[in-house]
C-alpha positions in Angstrom: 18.4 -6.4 1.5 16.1 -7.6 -1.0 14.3 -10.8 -0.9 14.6 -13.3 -3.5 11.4 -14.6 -5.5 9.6 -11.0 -5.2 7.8 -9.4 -7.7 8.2 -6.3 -6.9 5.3 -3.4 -7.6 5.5 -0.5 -10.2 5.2 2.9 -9.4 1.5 2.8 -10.7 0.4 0.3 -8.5 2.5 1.7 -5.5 0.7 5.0 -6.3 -2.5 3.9 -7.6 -3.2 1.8 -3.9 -2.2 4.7 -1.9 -4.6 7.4 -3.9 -7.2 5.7 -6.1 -9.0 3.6 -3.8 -9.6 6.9 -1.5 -10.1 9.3 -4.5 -12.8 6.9 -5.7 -14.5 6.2 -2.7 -14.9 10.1 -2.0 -16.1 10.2 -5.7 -18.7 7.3 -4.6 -19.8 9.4 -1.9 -19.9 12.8 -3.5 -22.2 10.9 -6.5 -24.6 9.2 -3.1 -24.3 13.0 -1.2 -24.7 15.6 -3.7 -26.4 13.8 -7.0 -28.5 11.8 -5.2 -27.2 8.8 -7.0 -28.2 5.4 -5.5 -25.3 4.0 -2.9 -25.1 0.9 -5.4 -25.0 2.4 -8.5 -22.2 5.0 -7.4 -19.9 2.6 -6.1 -20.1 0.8 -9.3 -19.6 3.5 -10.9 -16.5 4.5 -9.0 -15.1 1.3 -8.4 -15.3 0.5 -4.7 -17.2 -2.0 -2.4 -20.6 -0.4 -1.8 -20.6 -1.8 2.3 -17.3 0.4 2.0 -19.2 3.1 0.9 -21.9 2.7 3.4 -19.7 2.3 5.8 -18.1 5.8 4.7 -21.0 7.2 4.6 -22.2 6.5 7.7 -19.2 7.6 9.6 -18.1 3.4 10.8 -15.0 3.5 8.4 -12.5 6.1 7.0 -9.8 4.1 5.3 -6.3 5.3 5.1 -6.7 5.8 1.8 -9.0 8.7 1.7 -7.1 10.0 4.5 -4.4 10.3 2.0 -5.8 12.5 -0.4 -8.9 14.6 1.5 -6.8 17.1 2.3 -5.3 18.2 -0.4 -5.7 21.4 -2.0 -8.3 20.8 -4.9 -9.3 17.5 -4.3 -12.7 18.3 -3.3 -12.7 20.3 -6.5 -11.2 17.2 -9.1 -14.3 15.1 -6.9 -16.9 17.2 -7.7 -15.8 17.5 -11.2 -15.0 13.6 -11.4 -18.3 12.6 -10.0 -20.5 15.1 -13.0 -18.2 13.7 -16.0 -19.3 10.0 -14.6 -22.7 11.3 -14.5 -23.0 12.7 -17.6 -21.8 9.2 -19.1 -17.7 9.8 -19.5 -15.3 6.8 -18.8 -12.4 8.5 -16.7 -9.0 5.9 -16.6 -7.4 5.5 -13.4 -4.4 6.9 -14.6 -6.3 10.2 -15.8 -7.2 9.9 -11.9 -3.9 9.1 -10.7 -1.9 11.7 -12.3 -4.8 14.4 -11.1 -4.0 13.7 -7.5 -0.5 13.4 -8.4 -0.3 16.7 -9.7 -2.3 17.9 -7.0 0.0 16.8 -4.9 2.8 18.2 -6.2 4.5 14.9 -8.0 4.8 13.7 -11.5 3.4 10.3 -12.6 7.1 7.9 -11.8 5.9 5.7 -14.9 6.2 9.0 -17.1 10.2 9.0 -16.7 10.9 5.9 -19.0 8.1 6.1 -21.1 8.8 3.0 -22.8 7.7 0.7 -20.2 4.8 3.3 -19.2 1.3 1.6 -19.4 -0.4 4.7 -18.7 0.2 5.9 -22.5 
């Protein structure tokens, strides 16, 4: 039964809280692990808290979220990748991301059916 007076959330944001916030906090992490990049600077640059990231890093949190994506096939790849196009100065959108992990996955991106009402271009 639905409930009257909700807004209820699109496919994108459905999606885009279950993947993006793990998918960018292992990008924060690769940038701090492997580059070298300072902890603030990478979680600016990937979009998450950087006591989250610290956190991470330091093994005291493992959100959910990154649980939901670590262990898919290639996502240590599309990370790796991710984290040197940030470096070298590329803007990557989060439905670019989104899709990545979708495909990865084994979906399509739900916003893609009905392309009229499809923010993600």
């Amino acid at each position: 039964m639905r409930r009257a007076g909700l807004i209820e959330p699109t496919p994108c944001e459905l999606y885009g809280y279950k993947y993006l916030k793990g998918i960018r906090l292992l990008i924060a992490a690769e940038l701090v692990r492997r580059h070298g990049v300072p902890q603030l600077r990478a979680s600016r640059l990937a979009g998450v808290p950087q006591p989250l990231l610290n956190a991470f890093l330091h093994g005291r949190r493992h959100p959910t979220a990154v649980k939901e994506v670590e262990d898919v096939e290639g996502v240590s790849e599309l990370v790796h990748s991710v984290a040197e196009s940030i470096l070298r100065g590329s803007v990557i959108s989060a439905c670019e991301l989104c899709r990545a992990v979708l495909s990865l996955k084994g979906l399509k991106c739900p916003e893609a059916v009905d392309t009229s009402m499809n923010m993600c271009g």
